[in-house]
N, C-alpha and C positions, 0 to 999 in steps of 0.2 A: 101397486103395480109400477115397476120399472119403464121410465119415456125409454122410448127409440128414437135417439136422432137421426134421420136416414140419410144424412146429408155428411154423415161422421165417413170416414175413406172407408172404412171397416178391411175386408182382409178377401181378398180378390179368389187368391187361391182355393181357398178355404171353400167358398161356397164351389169353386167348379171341380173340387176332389171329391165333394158331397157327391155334386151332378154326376160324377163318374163311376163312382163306387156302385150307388143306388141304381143307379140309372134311369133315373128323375129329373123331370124339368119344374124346380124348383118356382120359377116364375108362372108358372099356373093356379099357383094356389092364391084364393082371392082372399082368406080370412072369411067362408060359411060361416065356420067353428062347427060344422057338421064333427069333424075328428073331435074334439073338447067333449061336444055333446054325448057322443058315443062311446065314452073313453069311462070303461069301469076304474082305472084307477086313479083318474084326473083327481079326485079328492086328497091324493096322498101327495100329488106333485107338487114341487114349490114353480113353478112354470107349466101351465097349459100347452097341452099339445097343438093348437093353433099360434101360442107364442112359441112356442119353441121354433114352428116354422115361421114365423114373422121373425124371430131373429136370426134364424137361418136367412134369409133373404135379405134382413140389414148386414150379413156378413160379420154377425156380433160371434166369433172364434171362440171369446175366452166363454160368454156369456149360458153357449148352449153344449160344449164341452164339458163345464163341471157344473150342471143344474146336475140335481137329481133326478125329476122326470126322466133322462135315457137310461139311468138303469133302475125302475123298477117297473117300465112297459114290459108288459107281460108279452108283446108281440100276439097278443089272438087276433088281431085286425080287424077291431070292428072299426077302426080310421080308417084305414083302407078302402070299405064297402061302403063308409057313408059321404064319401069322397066322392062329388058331382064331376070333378076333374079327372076322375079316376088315377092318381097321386098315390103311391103304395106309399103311405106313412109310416107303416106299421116295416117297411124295408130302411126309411132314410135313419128310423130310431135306432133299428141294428147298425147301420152304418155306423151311425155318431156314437152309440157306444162301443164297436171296434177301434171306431179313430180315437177315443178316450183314452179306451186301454192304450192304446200305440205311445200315446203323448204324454200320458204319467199320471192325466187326469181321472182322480177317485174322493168326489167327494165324501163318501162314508166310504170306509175301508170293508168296513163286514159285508158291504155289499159287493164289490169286489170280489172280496174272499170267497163270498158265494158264489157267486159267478164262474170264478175258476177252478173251481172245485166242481160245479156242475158238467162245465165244458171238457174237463177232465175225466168225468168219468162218461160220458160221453162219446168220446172219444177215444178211451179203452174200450167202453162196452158194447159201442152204436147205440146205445140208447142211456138213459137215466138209470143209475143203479142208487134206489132211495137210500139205503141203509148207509152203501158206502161215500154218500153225499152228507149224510149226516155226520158220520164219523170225521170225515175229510175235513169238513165244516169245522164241529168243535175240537178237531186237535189245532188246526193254524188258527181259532181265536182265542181259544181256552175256556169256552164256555161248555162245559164239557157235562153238566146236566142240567143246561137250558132246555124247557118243551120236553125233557125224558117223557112227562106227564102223556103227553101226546100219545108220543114212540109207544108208551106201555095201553094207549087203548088202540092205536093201530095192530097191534100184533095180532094179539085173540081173532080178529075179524080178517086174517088173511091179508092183509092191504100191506106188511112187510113183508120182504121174504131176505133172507140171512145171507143167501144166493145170488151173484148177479145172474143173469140169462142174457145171454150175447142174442143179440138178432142176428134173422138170414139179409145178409149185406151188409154183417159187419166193417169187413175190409174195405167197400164202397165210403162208405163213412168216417174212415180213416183215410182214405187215398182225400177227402175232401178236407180233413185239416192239415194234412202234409201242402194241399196247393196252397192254402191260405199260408201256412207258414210262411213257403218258400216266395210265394208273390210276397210277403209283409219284409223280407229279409232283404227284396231286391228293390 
């Protein structure tokens, strides 16, 4: 485990863009570790989601920027619910991995690539279009009959469809990544 020096100046700004974004009071959280505990993917991160916010609160910039942990929170919020401060965690990890994206910070690339290949079709479709996230996927890494194995037991069972299927409030969901652009532009 990584010391935190608290005493280090750390990066001022930084935490009160968090504060703004999320729209969280960062200084609420006491270190439970309720969020860690409740946290199905905490196994996979190299930073706890209670550290992530402790170095959030040391104003450690470089430290919770390019951790892995913010992109591969699945956002289900069970940090959120188990949160006695009632702190939407599960909001400040979407934060910080937007501010990621913005800053250039990608510690694995392929995750990235997922990423915006997801929010891309997304964002064409208002919803997830599985097929064409996979495709999107393995043309920008080249991995291009990785998991086919998958793909071929998902078919038979209906759970692909070749088709995207636009939702009703499509356009609503599009007019919500055009403000995100245009606020990120300005």
């Amino acid at each position: 485990m990584n010391t935190i020096h608290m005493n280090d100046a750390g990066d001022d700004a930084f935490i009160r863009q968090v504060e703004k974004e999320s729209g969280q009071n960062l200084s609420l959280c006491y270190q439970c570790g309720n969020c860690t505990a409740g946290c199905p993917y905490n196994s996979f991160y190299d930073i706890p989601v209670s550290q992530v916010m402790r170095n959030l609160q040391a104003k450690q910039r470089e430290t919770v920027l390019s951790c892995r942990s913010i992109w591969l929170c699945a956002s289900c919020e069970s940090c959120t619910t188990r949160c006695p401060n009632e702190i939407d965690v599960a909001r400040i990890m979407d934060v910080l991995r937007h501010m990621a994206r913005r800053e250039g910070y990608a510690p694995e690339p392929q995750v990235k690539t997922f990423w915006d290949a997801f929010l891309q079709s997304v964002e064409r479709h208002g919803r997830v279009f599985e097929v064409g996230l996979m495709v999107a996927y393995a043309t920008k890494t080249g991995k291009l009959f990785t998991d086919i194995d998958l793909g071929l037991k998902l078919m038979p069972r209906g759970k692909l469809g070749f088709k995207a299927h636009d939702i009703v409030g499509k356009d609503e969901v599009k007019k919500i990544f055009q403000r995100f652009n245009e606020e990120r532009r300005s």
